[in-house]
Residue frames as qw, qx, qy, qz and C-alpha x, y, z in Angstrom:
[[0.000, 0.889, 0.457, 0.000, 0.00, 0.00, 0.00],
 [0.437, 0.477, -0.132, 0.751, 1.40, 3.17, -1.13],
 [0.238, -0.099, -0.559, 0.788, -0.45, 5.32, 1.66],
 [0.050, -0.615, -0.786, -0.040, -3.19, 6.90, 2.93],
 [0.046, -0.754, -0.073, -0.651, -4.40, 11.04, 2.06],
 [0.497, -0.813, 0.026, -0.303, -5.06, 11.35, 6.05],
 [0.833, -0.452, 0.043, 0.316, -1.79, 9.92, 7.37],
 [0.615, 0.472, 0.041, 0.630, 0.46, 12.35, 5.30],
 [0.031, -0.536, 0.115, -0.836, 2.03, 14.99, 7.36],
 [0.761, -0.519, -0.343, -0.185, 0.61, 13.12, 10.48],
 [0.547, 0.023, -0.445, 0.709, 4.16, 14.24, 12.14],
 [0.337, -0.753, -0.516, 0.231, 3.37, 15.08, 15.44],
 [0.278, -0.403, 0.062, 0.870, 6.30, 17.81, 15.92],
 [0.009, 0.181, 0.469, 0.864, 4.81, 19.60, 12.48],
 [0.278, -0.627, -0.650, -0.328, 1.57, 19.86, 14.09],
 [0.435, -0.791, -0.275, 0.332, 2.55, 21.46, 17.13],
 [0.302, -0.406, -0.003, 0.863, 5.34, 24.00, 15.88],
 [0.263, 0.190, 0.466, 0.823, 3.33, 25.32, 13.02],
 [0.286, -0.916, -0.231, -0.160, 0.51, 27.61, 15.29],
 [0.601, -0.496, 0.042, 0.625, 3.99, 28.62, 16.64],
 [0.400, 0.032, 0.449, 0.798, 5.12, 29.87, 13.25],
 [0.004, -0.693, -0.594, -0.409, 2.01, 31.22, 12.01],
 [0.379, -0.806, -0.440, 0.111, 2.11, 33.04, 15.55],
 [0.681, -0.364, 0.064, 0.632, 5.12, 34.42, 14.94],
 [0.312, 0.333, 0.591, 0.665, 4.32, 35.57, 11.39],
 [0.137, -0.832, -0.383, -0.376, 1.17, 37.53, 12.75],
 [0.418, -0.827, 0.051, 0.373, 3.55, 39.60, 15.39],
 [0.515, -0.092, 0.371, 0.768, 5.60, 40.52, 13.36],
 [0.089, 0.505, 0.672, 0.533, 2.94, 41.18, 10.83],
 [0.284, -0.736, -0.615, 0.008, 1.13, 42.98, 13.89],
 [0.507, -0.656, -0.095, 0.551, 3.70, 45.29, 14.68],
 [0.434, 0.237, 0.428, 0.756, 4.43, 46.46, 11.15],
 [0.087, -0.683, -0.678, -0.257, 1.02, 47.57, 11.26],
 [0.508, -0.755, -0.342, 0.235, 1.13, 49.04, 14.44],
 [0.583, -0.350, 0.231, 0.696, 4.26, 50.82, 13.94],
 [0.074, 0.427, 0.582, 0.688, 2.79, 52.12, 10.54],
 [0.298, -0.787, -0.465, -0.275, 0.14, 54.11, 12.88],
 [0.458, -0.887, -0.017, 0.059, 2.25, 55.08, 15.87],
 [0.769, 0.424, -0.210, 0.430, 5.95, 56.22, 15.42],
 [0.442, -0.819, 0.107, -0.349, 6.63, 56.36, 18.73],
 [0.610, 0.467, -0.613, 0.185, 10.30, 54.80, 19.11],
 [0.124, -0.214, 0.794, -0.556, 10.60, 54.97, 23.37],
 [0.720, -0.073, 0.426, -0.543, 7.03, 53.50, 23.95],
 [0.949, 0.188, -0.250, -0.036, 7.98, 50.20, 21.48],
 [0.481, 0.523, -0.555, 0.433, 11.42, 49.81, 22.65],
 [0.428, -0.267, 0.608, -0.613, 9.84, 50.11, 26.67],
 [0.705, 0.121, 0.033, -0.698, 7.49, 48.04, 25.52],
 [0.815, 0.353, -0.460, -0.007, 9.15, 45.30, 23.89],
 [0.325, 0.466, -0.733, 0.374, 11.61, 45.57, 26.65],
 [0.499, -0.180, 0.402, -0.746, 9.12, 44.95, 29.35],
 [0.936, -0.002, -0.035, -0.349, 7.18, 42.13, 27.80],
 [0.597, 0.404, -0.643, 0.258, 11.02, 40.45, 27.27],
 [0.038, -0.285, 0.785, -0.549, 11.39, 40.62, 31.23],
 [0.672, -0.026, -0.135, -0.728, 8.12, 39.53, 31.38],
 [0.840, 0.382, -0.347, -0.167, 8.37, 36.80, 29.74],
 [0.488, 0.201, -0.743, 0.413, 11.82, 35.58, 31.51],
 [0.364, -0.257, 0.603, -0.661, 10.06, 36.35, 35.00],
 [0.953, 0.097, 0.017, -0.287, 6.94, 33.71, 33.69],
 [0.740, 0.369, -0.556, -0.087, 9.64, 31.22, 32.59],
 [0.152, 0.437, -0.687, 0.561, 11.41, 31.56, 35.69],
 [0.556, -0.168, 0.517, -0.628, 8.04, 30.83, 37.73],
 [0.255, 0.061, 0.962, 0.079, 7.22, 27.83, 35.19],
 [0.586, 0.621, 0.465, -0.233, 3.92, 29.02, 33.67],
 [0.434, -0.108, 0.542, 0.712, 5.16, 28.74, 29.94],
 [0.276, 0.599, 0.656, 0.368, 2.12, 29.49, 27.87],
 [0.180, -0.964, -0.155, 0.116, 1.83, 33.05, 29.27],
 [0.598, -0.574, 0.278, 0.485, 5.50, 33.44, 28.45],
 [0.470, 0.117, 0.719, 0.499, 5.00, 32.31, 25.31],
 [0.140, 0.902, 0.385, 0.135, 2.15, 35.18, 24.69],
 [0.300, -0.918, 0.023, 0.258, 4.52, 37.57, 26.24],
 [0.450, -0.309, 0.536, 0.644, 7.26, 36.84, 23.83],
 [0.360, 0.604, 0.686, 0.187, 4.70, 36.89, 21.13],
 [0.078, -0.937, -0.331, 0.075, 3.72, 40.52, 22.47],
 [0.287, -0.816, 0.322, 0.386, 7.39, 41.79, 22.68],
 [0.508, 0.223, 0.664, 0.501, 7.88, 40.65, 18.77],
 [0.160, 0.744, 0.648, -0.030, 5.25, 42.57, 17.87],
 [0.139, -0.953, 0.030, 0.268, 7.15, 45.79, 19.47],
 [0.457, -0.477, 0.452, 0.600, 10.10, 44.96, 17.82],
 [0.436, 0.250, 0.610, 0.612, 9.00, 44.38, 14.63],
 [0.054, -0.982, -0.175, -0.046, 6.45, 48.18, 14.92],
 [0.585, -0.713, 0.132, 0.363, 10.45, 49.29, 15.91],
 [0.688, 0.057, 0.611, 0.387, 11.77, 47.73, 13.26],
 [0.342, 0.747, 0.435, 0.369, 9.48, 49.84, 10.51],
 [0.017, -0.999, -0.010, -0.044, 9.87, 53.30, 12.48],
 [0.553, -0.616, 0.305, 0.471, 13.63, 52.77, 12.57],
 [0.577, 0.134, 0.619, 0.516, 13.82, 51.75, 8.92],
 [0.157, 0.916, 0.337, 0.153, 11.38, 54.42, 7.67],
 [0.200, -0.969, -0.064, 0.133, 13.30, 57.15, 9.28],
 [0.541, -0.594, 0.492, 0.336, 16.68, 55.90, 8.36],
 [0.761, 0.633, 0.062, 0.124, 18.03, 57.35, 5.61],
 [0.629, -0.097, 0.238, 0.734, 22.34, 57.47, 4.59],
 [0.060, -0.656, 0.175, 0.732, 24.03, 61.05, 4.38],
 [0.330, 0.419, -0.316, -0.785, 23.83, 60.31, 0.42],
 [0.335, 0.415, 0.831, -0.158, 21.05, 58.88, -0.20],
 [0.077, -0.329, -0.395, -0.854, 19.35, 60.33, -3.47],
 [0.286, -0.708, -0.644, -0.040, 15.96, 60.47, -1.10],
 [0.207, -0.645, -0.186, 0.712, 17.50, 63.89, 0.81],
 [0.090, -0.103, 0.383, 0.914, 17.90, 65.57, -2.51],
 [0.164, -0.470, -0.630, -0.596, 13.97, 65.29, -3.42],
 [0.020, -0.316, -0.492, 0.811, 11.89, 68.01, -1.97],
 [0.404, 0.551, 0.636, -0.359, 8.54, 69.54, -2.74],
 [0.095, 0.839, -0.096, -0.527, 9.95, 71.65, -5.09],
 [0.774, 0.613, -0.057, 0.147, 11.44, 70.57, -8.78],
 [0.288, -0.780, 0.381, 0.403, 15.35, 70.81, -9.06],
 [0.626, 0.708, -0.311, -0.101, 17.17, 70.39, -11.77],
 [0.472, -0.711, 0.521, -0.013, 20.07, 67.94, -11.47],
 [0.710, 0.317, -0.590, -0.217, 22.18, 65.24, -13.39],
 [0.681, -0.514, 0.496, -0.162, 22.55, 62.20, -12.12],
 [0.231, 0.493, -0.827, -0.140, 25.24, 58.99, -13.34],
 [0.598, -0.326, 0.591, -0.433, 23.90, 55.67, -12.99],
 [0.115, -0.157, 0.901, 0.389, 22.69, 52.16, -14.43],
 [0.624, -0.060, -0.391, -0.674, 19.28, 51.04, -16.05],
 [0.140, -0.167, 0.931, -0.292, 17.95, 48.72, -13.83],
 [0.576, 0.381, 0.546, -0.474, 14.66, 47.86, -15.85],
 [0.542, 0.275, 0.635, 0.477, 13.98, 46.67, -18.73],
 [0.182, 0.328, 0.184, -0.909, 12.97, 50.15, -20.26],
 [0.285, 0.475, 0.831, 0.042, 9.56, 50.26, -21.65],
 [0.027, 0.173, 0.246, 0.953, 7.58, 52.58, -23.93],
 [0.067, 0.527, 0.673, -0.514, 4.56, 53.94, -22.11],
 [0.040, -0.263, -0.525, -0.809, 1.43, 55.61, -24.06],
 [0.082, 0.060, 0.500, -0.860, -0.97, 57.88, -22.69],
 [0.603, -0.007, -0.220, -0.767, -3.93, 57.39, -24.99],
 [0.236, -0.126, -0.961, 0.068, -5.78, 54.18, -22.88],
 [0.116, 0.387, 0.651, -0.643, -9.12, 53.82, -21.95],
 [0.184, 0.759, 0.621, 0.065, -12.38, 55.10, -22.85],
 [0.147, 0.979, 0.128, -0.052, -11.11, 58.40, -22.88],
 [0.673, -0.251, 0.335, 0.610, -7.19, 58.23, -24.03],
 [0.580, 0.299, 0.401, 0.643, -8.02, 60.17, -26.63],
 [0.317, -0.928, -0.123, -0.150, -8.60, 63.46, -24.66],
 [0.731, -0.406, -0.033, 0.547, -5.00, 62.79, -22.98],
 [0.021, -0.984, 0.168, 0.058, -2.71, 65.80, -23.27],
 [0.627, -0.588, 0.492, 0.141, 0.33, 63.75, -22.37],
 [0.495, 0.662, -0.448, -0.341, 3.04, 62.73, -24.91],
 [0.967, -0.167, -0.191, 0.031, 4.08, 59.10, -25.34],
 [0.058, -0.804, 0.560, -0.192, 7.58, 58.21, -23.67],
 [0.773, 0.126, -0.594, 0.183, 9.89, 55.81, -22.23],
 [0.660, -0.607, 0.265, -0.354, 10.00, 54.80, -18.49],
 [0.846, 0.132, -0.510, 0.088, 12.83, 52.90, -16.84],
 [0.584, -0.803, 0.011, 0.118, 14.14, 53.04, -13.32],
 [0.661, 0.407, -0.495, 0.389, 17.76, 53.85, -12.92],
 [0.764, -0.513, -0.033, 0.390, 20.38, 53.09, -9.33],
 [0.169, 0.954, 0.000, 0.248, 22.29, 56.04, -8.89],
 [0.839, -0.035, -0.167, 0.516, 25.99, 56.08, -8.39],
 [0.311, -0.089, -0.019, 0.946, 26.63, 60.02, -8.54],
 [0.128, 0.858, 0.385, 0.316, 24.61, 63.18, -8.67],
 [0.228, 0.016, -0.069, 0.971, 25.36, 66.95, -9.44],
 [0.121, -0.869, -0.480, 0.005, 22.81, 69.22, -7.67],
 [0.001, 0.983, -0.120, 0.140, 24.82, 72.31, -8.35],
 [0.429, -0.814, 0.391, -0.007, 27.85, 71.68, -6.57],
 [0.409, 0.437, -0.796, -0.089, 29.49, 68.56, -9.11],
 [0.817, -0.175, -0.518, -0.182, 28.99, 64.63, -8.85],
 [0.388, -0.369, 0.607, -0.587, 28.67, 63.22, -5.44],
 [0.148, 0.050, -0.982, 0.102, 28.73, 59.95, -4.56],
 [0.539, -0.100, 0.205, -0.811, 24.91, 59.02, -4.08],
 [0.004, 0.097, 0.984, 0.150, 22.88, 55.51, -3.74],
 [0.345, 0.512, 0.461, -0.637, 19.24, 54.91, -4.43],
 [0.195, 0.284, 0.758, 0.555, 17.11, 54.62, -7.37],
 [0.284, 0.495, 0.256, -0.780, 15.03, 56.58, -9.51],
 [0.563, 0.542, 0.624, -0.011, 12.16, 56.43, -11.66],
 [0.097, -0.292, 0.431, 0.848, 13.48, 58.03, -15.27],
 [0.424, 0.766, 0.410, -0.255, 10.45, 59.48, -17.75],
 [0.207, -0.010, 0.493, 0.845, 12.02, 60.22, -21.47],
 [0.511, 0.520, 0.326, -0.602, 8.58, 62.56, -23.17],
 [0.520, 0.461, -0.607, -0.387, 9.63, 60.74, -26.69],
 [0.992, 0.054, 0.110, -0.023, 9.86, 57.13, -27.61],
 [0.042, 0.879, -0.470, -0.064, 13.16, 56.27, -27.36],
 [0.991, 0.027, -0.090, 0.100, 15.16, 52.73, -28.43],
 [0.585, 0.617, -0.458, 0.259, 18.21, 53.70, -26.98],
 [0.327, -0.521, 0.717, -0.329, 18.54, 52.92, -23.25],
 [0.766, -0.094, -0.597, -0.219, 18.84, 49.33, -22.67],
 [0.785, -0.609, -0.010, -0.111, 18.90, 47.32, -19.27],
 [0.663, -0.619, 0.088, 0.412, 22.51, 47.92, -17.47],
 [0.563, 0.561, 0.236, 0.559, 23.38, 50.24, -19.39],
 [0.456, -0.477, -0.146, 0.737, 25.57, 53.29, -17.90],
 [0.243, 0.750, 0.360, 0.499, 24.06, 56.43, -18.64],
 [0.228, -0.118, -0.222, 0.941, 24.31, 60.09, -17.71],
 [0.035, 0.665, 0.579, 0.470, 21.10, 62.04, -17.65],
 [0.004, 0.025, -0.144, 0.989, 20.13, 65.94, -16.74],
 [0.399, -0.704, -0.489, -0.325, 15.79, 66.59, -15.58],
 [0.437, -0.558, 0.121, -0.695, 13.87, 67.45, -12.84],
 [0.355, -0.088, -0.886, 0.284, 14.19, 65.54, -9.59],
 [0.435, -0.174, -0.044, -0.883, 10.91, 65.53, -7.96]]
């Protein structure tokens, strides 16, 4: 007999660790969230630390399941920690400080990291009202920009808009290019 549908996967251990995992997945998941709403670095970081002692004071007395919520609960804060650290942290040259509400002009040095694509404006029931001219749209990963002052080392990508059809960038392809950064 080859086997039977209901006895596959009938390992005990896989039955018990995988509400573990799942639980793990949704703190994490829960704290992203959180963290996305409040960006309130000392009250996750108290927070997280607290349920952690928590948590080792329950182990220490022997009630595990309650230990096991409290670790749960101090995931949660890290990973809400996690987002408002990551969000907020950006590198001295980063191309993200250079973009402000305002247009600038600026060139920047980099590679094509997309495949580039020609993009047309007339879709839809009413494409043919559009104003917009077709073009070409490829991202590029920025090695240098000159905002006034000559190239600087810079990392980060940016979304590049040619207003023409254009068959000459291709993917990794080292270009130079002069627009608005915006």
């Amino acid at each position: 007999m080859i086997g039977r549908l209901d006895s596959l996967g009938d390992d005990e251990s896989q039955r018990q660790s995988c509400p573990w995992l799942a639980g793990i997945a949704l703190a994490w998941v829960a704290g992203i969230v959180l963290g996305s709403l409040v960006s309130s670095r000392g009250m996750f970081l108290g927070l997280a630390g607290l349920a952690l002692v928590l948590s080792g004071w329950l182990l220490w007395r022997g009630a595990d399941r309650p230990a096991r919520w409290s670790a749960l609960f101090a995931l949660a804060m890290v990973g809400g920690l996690w987002l408002i650290v990551q969000r907020d942290f950006v590198t001295e040259n980063h191309i993200a400080r250079l973009i402000h509400d305002e247009p600038a002009i600026a060139r920047v040095r980099g590679t094509i990291a997309t495949i580039p694509r020609e993009v047309s404006p007339e879709q839809g029931a009413f494409g043919q009202y559009n104003y917009e001219s077709p073009g070409t749209l490829f991202e590029l990963v920025v090695d240098a920009i000159d905002a006034g002052q000559g190239f600087e080392p810079a990392t980060g990508a940016i979304l590049i808009r040619i207003k023409e059809h254009d068959h000459r960038p291709t993917l990794g392809q080292r270009i130079e290019a002069t627009g608005w950064l915006s």
